[in-house]
C-alpha positions as CSV (number, residue, x, y, z in Angstrom):
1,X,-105.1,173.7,23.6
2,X,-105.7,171.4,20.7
3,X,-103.1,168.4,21.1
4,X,-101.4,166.5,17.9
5,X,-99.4,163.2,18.6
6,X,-97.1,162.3,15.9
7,X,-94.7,159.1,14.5
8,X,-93.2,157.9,11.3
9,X,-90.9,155.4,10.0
10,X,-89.6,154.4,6.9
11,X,-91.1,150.9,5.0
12,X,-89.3,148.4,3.1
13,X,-92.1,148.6,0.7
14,X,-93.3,150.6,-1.8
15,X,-96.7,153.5,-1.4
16,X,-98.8,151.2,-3.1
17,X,-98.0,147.9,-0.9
18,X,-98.1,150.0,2.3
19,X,-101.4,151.6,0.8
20,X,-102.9,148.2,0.3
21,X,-102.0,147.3,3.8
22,X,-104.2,150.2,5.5
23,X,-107.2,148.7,3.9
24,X,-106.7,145.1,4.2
25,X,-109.0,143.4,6.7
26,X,-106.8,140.8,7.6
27,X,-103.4,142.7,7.2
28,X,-105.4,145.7,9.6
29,X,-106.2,142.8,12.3
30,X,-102.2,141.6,12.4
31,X,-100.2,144.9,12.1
32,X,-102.3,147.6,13.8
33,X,-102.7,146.5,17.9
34,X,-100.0,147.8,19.3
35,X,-97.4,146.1,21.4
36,X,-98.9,144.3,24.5
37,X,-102.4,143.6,22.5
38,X,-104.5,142.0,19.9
39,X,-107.2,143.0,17.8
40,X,-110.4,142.0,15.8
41,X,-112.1,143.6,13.2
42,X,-115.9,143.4,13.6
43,X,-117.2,144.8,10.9
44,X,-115.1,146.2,7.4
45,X,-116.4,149.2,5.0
46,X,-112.9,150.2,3.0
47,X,-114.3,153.1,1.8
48,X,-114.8,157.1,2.0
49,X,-118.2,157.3,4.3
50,X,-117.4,153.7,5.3
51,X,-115.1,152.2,8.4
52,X,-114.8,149.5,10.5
53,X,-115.0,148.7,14.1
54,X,-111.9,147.3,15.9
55,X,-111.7,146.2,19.5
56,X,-108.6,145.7,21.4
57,X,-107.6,143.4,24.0
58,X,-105.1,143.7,26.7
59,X,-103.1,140.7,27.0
60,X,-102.5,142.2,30.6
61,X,-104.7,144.5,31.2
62,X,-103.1,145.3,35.1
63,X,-101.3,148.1,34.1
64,X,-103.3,149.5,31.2
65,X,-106.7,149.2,32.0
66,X,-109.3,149.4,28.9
67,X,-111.3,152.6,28.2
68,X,-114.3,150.0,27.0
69,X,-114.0,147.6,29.8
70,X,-111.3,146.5,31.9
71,X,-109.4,144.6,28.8
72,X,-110.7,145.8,25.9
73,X,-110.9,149.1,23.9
74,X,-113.4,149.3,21.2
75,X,-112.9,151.5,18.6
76,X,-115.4,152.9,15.5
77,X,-113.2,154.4,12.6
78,X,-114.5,155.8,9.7
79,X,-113.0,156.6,6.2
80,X,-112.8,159.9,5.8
81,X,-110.6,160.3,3.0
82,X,-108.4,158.1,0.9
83,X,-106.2,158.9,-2.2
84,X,-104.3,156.1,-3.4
85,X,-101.6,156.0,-2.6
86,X,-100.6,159.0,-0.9
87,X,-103.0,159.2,2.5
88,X,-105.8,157.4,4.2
89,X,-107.7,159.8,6.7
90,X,-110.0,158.6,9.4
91,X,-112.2,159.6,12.3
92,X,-111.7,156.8,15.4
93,X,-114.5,157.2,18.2
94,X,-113.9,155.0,21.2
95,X,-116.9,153.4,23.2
96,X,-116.3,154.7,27.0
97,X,-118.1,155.7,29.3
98,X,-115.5,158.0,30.8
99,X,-115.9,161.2,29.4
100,X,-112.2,161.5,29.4
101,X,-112.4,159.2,26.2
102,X,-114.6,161.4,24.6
103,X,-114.8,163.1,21.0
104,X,-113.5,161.8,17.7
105,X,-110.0,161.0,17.2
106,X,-108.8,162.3,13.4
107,X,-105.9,159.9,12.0
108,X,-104.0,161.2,9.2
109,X,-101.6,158.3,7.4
110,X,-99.3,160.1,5.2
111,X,-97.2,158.1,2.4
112,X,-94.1,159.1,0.5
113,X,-91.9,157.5,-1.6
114,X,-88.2,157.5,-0.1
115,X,-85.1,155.8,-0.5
116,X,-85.7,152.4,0.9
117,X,-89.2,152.3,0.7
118,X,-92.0,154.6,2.1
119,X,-92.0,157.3,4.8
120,X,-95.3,156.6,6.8
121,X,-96.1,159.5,9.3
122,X,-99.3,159.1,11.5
123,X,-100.7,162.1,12.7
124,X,-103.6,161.8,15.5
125,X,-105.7,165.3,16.4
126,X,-108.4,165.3,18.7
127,X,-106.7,162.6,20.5
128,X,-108.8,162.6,23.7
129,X,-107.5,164.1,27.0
130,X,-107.8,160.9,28.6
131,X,-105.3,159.1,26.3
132,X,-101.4,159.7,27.5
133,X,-99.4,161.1,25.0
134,X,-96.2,159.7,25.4
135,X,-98.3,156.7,25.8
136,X,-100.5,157.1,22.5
137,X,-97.2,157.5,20.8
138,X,-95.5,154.7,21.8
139,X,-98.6,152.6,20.4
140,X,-98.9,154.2,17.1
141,X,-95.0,153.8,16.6
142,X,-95.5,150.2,17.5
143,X,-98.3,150.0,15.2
144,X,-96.0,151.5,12.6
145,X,-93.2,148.7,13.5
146,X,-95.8,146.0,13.1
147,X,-96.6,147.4,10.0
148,X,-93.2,147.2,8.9
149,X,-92.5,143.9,9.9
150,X,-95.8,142.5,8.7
151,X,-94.9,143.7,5.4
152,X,-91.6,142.1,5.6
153,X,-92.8,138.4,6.0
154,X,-95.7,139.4,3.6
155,X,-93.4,140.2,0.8
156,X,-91.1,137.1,1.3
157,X,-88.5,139.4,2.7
158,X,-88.5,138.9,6.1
């Protein structure tokens, strides 16, 4: 059965900040590793049919062994869609030899204009039956805090 791992949070920002942030090189590098890693963006196309290529590093990989090697994941991602500034689509393949890593991962980043900012909600399908879920949605929920606080010290309000 297909599998959809979810998270959201609300932004001190408005759509159109947040929107910028998705597609930034540099802002992507800083706010999108999760909690425990850092990342670096290889190569940057921000645009539908385009992508970029993002590998991961574990600052301690003992616990959470990489899918790529044993501290690192490497990740293609591709623009599949993006209306500004409402939703950026994309279609993340990991490099792994485990087959458990397999398929393409579809990323949905939803934007709406709230009270008090902008209600992100990531939605991943296709995540890969290797990937925990509880796990996977921890990171992207620490993605989305890093997001938030990035945001915060980029605005001057943090």
């Amino acid at each position: 059965m297909a599998r959809t791992d979810r998270a959201s949070r609300v932004i001190a920002a408005p759509p159109t900040t947040v929107y910028a942030a998705l597609l930034d090189r540099a802002a992507i590098e800083a706010w999108l590793p999760p909690e425990g890693m850092r990342g670096r963006v290889e190569r940057w196309n921000p645009r539908p049919g385009g992508g970029f290529r993002m590998t991961l590093t574990y600052l301690d990989p003992t616990d959470s062994p990489g899918k790529t090697s044993d501290a690192t994941d490497v990740v293609d991602v591709g623009f599949v869609a993006l209306t500004p500034p409402e939703r950026v689509v994309q279609q993340a393949v990991f490099a792994a030899d485990d087959p458990a890593y397999a398929g393409t991962m579809t990323m949905s980043w939803h934007l709406a204009a709230t009270r008090g900012g902008t209600e992100v909600t990531v939605t991943a399908t296709g995540v890969p039956p290797g990937i925990d879920q509880a796990a996977h949605q921890a990171g992207i929920a620490s993605s989305l805090a890093n997001l938030a606080a990035y945001l915060a010290t980029a605005d001057g309000r943090g």
